[in-house]
N, CA, C and O atoms as a printed pandas DataFrame, in Angstrom:
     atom_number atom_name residue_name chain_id  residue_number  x_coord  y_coord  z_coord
0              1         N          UNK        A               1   37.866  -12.273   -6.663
1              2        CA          UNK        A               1   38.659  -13.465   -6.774
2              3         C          UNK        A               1   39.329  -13.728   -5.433
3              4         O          UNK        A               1   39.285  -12.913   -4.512
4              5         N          UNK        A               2   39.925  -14.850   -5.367
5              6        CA          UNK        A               2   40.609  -15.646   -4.251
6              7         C          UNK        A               2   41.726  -16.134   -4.254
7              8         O          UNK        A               2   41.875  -17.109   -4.991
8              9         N          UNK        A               3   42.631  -15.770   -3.643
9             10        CA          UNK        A               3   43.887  -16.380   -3.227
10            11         C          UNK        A               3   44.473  -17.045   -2.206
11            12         O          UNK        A               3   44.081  -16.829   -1.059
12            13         N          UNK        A               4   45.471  -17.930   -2.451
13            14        CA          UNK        A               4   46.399  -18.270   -0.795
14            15         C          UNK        A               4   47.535  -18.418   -1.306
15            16         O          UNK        A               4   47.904  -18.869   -2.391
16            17         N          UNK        A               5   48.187  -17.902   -0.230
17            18        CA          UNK        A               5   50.078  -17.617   -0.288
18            19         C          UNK        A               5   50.034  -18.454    0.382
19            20         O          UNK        A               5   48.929  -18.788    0.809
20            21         N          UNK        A               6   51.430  -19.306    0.853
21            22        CA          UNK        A               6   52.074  -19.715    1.627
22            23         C          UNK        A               6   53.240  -18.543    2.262
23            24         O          UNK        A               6   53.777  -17.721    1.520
24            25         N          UNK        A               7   53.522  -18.626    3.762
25            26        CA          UNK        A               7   54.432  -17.732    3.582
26            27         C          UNK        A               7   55.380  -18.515    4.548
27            28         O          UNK        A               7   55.181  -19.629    5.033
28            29         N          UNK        A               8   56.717  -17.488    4.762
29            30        CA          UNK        A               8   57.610  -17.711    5.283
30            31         C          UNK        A               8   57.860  -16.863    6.333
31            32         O          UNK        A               8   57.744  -15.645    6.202
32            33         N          UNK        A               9   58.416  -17.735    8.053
33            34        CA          UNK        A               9   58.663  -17.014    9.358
34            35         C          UNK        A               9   57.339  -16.505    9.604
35            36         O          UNK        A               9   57.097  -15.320    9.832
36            37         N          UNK        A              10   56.016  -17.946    9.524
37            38        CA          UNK        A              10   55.303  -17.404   10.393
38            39         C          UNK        A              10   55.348  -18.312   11.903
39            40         O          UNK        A              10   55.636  -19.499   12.061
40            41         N          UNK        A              11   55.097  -17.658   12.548
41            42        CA          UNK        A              11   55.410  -18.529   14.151
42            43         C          UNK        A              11   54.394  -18.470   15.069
43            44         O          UNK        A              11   54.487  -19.349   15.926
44            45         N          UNK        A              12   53.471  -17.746   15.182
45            46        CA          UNK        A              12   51.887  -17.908   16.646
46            47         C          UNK        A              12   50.778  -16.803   15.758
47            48         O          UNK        A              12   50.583  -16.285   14.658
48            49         N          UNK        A              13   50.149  -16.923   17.437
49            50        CA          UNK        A              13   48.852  -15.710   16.588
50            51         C          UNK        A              13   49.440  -14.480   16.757
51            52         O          UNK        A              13   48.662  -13.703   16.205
52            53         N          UNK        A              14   50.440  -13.802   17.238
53            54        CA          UNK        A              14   50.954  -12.681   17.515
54            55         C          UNK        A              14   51.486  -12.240   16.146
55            56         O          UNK        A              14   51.785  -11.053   16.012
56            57         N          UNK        A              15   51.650  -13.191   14.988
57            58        CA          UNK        A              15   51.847  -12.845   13.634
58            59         C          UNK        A              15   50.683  -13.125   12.857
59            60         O          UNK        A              15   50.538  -12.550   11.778
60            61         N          UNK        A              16   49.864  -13.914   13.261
61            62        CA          UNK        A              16   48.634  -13.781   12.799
62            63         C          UNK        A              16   47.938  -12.553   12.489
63            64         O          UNK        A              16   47.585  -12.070   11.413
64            65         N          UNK        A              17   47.770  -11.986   14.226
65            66        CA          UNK        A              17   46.949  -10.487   14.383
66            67         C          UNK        A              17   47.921   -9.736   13.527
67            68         O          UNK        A              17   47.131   -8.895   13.096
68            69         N          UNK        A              18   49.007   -9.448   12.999
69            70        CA          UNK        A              18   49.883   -8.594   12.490
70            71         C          UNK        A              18   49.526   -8.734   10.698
71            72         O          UNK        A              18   49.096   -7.868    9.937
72            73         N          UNK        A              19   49.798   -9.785   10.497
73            74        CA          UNK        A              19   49.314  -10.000    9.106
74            75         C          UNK        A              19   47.608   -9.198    8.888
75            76         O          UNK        A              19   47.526   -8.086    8.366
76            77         N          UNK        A              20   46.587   -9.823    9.284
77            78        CA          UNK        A              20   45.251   -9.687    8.947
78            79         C          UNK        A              20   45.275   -8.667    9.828
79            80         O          UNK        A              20   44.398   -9.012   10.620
80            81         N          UNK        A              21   45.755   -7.507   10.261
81            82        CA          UNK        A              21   45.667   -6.121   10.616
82            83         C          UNK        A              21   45.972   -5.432    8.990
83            84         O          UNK        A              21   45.217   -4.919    8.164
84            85         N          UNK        A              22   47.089   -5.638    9.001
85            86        CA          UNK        A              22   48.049   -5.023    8.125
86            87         C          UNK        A              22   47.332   -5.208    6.693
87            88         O          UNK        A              22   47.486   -4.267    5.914
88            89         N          UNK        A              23   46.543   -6.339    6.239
89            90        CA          UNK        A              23   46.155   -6.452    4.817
90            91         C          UNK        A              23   44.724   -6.390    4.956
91            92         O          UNK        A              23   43.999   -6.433    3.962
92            93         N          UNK        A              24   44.308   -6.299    6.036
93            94        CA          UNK        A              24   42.870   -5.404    5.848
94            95         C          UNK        A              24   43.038   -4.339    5.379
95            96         O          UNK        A              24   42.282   -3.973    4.479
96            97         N          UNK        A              25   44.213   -3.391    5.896
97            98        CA          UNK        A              25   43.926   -2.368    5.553
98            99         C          UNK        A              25   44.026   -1.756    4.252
99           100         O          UNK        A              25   43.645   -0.605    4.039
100          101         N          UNK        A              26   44.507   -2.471    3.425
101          102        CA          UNK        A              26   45.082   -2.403    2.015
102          103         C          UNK        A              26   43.701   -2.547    0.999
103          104         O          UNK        A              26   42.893   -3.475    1.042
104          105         N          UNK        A              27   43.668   -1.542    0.214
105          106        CA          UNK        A              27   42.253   -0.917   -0.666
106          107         C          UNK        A              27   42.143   -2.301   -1.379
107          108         O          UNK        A              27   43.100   -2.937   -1.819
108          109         N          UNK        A              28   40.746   -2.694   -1.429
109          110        CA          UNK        A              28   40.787   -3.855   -2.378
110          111         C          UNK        A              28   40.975   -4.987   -1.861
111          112         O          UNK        A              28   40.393   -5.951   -2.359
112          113         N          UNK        A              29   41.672   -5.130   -0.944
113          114        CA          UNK        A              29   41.624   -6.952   -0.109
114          115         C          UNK        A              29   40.576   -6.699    0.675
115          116         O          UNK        A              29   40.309   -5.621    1.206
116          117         N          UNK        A              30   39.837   -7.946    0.759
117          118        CA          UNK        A              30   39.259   -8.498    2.076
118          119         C          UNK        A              30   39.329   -9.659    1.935
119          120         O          UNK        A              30   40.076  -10.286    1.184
120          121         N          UNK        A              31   38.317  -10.149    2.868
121          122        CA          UNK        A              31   38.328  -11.543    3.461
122          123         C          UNK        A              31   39.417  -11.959    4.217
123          124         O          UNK        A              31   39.392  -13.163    4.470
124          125         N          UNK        A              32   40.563  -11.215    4.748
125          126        CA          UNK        A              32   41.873  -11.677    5.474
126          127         C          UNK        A              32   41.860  -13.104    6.402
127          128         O          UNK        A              32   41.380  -13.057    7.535
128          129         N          UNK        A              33   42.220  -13.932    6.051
129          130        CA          UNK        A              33   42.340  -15.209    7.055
130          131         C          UNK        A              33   43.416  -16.115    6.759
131          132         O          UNK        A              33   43.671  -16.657    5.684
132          133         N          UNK        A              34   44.122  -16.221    8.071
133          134        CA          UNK        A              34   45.924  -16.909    8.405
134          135         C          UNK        A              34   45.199  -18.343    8.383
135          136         O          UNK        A              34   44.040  -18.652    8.658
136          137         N          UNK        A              35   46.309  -19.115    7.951
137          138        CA          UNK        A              35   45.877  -20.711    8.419
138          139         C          UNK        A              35   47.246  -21.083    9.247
139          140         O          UNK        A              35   48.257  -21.370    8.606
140          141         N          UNK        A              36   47.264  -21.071   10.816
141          142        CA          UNK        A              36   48.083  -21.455   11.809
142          143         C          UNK        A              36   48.975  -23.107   10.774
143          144         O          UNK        A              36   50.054  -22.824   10.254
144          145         N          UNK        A              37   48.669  -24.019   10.655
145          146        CA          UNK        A              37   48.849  -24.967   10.468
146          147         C          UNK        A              37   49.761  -24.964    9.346
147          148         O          UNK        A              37   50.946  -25.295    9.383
148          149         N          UNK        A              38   49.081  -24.548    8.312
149          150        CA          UNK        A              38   50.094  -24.488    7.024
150          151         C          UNK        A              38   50.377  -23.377    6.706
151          152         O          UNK        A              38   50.764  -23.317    5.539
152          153         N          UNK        A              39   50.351  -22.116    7.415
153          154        CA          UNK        A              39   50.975  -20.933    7.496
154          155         C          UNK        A              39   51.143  -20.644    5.863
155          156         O          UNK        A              39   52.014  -20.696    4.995
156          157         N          UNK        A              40   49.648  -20.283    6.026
157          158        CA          UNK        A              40   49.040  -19.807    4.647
158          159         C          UNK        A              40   48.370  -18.381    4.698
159          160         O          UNK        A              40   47.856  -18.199    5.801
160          161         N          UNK        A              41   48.237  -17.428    3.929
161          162        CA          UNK        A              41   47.259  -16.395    4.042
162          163         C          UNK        A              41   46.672  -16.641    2.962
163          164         O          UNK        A              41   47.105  -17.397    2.093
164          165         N          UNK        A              42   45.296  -15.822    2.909
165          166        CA          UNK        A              42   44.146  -16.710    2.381
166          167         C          UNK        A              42   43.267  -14.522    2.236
167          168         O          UNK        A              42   43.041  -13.857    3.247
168          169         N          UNK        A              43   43.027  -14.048    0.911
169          170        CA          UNK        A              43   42.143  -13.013    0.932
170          171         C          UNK        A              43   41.745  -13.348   -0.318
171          172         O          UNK        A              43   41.963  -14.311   -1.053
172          173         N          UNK        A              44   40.760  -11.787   -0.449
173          174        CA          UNK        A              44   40.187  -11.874   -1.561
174          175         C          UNK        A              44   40.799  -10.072   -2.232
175          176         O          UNK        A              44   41.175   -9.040   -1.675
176          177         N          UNK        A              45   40.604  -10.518   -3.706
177          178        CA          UNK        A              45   41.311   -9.324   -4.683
178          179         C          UNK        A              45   40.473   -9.042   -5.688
179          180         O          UNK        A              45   39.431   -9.656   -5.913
180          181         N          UNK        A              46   40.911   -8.088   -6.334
181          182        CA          UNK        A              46   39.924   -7.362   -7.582
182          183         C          UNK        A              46   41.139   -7.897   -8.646
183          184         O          UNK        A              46   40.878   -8.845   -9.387
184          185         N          UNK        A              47   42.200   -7.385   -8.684
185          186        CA          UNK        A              47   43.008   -7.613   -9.785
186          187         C          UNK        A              47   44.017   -8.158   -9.698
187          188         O          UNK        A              47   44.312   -8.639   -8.604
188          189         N          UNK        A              48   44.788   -8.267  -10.648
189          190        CA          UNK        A              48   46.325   -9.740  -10.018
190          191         C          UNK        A              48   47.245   -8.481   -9.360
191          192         O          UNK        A              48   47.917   -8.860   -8.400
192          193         N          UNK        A              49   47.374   -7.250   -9.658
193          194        CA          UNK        A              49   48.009   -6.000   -9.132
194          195         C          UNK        A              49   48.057   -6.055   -7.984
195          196         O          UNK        A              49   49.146   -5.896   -7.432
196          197         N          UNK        A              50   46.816   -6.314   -7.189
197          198        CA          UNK        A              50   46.536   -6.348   -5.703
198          199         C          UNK        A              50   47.002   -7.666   -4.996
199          200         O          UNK        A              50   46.817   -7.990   -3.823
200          201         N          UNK        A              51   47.757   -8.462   -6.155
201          202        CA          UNK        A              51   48.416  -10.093   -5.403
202          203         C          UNK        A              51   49.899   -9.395   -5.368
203          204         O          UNK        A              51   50.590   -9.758   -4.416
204          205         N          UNK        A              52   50.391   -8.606   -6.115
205          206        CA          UNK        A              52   51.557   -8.021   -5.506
206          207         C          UNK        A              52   51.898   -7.135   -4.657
207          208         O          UNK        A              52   53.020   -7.074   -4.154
208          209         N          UNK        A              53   50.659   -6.116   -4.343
209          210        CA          UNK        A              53   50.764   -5.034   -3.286
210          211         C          UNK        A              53   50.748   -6.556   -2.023
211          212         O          UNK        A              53   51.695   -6.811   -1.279
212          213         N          UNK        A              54   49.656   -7.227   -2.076
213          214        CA          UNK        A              54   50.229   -8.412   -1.011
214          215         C          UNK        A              54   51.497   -9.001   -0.218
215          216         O          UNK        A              54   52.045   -8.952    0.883
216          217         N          UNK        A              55   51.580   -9.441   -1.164
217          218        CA          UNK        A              55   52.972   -9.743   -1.063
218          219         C          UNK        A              55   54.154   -8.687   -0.446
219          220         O          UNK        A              55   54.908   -8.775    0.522
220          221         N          UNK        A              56   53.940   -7.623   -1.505
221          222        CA          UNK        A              56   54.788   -6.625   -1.605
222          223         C          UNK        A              56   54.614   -5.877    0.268
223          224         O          UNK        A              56   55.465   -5.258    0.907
224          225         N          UNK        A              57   53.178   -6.271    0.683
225          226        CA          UNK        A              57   53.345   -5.786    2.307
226          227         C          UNK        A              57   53.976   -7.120    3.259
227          228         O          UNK        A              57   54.787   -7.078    4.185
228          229         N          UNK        A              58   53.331   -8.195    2.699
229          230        CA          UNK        A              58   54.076   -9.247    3.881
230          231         C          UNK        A              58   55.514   -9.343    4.078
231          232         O          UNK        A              58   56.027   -9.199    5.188
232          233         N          UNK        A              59   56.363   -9.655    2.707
233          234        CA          UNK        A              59   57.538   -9.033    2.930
234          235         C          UNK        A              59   58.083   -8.071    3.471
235          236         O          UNK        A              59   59.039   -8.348    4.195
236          237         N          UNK        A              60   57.815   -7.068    3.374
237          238        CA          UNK        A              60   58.109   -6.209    4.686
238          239         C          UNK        A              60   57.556   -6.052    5.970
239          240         O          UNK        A              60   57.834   -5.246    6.857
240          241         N          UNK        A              61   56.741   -6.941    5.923
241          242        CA          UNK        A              61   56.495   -7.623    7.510
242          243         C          UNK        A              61   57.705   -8.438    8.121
243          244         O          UNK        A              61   58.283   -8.405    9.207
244          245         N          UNK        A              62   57.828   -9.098    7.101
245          246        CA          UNK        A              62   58.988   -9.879    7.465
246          247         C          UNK        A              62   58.604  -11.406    7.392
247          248         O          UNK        A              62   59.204  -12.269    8.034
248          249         N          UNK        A              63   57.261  -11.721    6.320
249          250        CA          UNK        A              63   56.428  -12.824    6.127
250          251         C          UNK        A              63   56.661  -12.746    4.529
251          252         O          UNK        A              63   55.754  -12.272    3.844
252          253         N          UNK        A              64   57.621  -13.111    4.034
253          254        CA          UNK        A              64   57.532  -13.080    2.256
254          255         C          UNK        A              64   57.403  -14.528    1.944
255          256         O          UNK        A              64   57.986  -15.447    2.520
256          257         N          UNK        A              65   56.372  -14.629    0.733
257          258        CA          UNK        A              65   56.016  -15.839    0.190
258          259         C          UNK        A              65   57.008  -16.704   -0.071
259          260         O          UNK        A              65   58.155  -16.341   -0.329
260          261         N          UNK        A              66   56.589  -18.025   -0.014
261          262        CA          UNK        A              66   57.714  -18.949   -0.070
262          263         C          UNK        A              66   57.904  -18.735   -1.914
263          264         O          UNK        A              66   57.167  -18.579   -2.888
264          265         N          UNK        A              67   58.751  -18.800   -1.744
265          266        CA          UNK        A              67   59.360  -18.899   -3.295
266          267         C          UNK        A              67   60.308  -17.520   -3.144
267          268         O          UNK        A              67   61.178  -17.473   -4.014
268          269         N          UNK        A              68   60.307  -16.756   -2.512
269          270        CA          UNK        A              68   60.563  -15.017   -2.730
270          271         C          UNK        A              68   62.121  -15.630   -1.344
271          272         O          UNK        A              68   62.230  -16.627   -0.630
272          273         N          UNK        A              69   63.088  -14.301   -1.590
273          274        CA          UNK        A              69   64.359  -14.738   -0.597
274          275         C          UNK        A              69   63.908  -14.325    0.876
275          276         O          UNK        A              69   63.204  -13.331    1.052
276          277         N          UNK        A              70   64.302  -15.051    1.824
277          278        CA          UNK        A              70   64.385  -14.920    3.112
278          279         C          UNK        A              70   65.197  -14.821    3.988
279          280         O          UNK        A              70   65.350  -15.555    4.964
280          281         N          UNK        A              71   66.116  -13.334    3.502
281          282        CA          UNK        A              71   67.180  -13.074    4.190
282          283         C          UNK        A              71   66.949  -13.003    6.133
283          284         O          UNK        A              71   65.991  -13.420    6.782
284          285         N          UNK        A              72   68.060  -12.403    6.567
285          286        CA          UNK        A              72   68.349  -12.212    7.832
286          287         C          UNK        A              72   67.599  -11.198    8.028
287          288         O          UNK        A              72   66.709  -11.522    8.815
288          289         N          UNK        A              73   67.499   -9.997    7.667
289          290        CA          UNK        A              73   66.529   -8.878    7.543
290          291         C          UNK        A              73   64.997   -9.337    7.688
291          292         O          UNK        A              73   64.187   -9.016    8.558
292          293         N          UNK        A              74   64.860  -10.065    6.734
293          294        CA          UNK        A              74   62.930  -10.299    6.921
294          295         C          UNK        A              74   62.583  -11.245    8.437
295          296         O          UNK        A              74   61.634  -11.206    9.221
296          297         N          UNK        A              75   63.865  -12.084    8.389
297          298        CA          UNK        A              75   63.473  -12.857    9.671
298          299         C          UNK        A              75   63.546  -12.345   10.711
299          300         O          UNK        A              75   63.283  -13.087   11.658
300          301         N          UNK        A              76   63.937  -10.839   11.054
301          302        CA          UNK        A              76   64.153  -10.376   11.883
302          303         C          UNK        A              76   62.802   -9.435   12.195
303          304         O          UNK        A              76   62.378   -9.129   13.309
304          305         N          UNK        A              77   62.297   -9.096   11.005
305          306        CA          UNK        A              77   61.346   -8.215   10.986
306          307         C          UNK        A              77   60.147   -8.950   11.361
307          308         O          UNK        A              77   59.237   -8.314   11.892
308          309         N          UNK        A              78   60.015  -10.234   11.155
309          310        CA          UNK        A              78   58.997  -11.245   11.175
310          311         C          UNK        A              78   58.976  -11.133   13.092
311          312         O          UNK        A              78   57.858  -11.246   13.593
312          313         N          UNK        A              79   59.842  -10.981   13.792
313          314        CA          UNK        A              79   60.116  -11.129   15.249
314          315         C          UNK        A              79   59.276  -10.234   16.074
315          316         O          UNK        A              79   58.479  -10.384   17.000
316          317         N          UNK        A              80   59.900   -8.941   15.180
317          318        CA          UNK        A              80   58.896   -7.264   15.254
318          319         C          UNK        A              80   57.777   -7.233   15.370
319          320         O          UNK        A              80   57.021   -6.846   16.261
320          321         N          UNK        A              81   57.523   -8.111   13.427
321          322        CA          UNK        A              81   55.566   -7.579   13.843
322          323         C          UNK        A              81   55.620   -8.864   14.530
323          324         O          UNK        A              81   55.397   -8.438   15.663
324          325         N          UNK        A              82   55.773  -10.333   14.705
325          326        CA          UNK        A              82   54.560  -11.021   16.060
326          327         C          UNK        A              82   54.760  -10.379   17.803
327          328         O          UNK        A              82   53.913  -10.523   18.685
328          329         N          UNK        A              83   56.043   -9.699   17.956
329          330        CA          UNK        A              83   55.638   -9.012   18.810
330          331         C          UNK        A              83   54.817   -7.606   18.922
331          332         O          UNK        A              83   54.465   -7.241   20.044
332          333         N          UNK        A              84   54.526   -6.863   17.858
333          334        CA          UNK        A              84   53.569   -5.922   17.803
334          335         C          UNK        A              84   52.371   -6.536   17.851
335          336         O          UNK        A              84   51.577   -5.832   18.475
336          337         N          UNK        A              85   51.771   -7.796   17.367
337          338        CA          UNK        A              85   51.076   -8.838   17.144
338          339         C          UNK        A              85   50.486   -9.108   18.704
339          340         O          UNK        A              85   49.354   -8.954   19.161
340          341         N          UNK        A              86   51.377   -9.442   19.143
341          342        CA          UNK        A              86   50.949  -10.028   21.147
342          343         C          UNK        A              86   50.680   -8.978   21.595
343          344         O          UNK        A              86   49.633   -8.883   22.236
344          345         N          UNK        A              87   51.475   -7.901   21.427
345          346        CA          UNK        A              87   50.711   -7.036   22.061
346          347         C          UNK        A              87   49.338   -6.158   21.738
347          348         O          UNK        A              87   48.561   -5.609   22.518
348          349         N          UNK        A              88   49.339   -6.217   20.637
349          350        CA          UNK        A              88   48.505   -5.901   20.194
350          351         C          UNK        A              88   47.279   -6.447   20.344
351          352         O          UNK        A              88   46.346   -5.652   20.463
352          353         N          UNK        A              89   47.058   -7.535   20.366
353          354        CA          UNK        A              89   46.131   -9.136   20.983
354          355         C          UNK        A              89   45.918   -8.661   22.266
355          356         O          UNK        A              89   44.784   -8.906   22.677
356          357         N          UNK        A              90   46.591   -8.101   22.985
357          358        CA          UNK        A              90   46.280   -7.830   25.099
358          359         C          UNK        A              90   44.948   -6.980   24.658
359          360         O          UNK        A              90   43.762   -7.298   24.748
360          361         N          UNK        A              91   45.602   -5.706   24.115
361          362        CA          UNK        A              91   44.450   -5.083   23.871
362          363         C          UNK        A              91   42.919   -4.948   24.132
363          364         O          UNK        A              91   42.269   -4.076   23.555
C-alpha cells in the first residue's frame, strides 16, 4: 500500500536527504520520495502499524505531520537533521 503525509518544518533538500535516509531504513517502508513543493512524504507500507512507526520517526526528526503539535523542540530538531542533510549531500 501507499501513502502521503504532509509534514511540518520542512525547508530544502538538506531535509529531504534526512527524511528518505532515515525511512528507508525502517523494515517495511520503501519507495521513500519528498515532494519539495508541497512538503509531502510519499512511501510505501505493509500495514497501517508501519504509518505510525512513520510518523513516529519524522517527529523526532523534527518533521511531524501536520495535524500532530509543533512545538519549539521539533522545530529545532528539524534545523539538526537539514543540517545533517547538507552535509550529508557533500558527500
Amino acid at each position: 500500500m501507499k501513502t502521503t503525509l504532509y509534514i511540518q518544518n520542512f525547508k530544502c533538500g538538506g531535509c529531504e536527504k534526512t527524511i528518505i535516509n532515515k525511512l528507508s531504513h525502517l523494515r517495511n517502508i520503501d519507495e521513500v520520495s519528498v515532494n519539495k513543493t508541497y512538503a509531502t512524504v510519499t512511501f510505501e507500507y505493509k500495514t497501517p502499524e508501519e504509518i505510525k512507526t512513520v510518523k513516529e520517526a519524522l517527529s523526532t526528526l523534527g518533521y511531524p505531520p501536520f495535524g500532530e503539535k509543533n512545538n519549539l523542540i521539533k522545530k529545532s530538531k528539524s534545523y539538526m537533521s537539514c543540517a545533517i542533510g547538507k552535509i550529508s549531500k557533500a558527500d
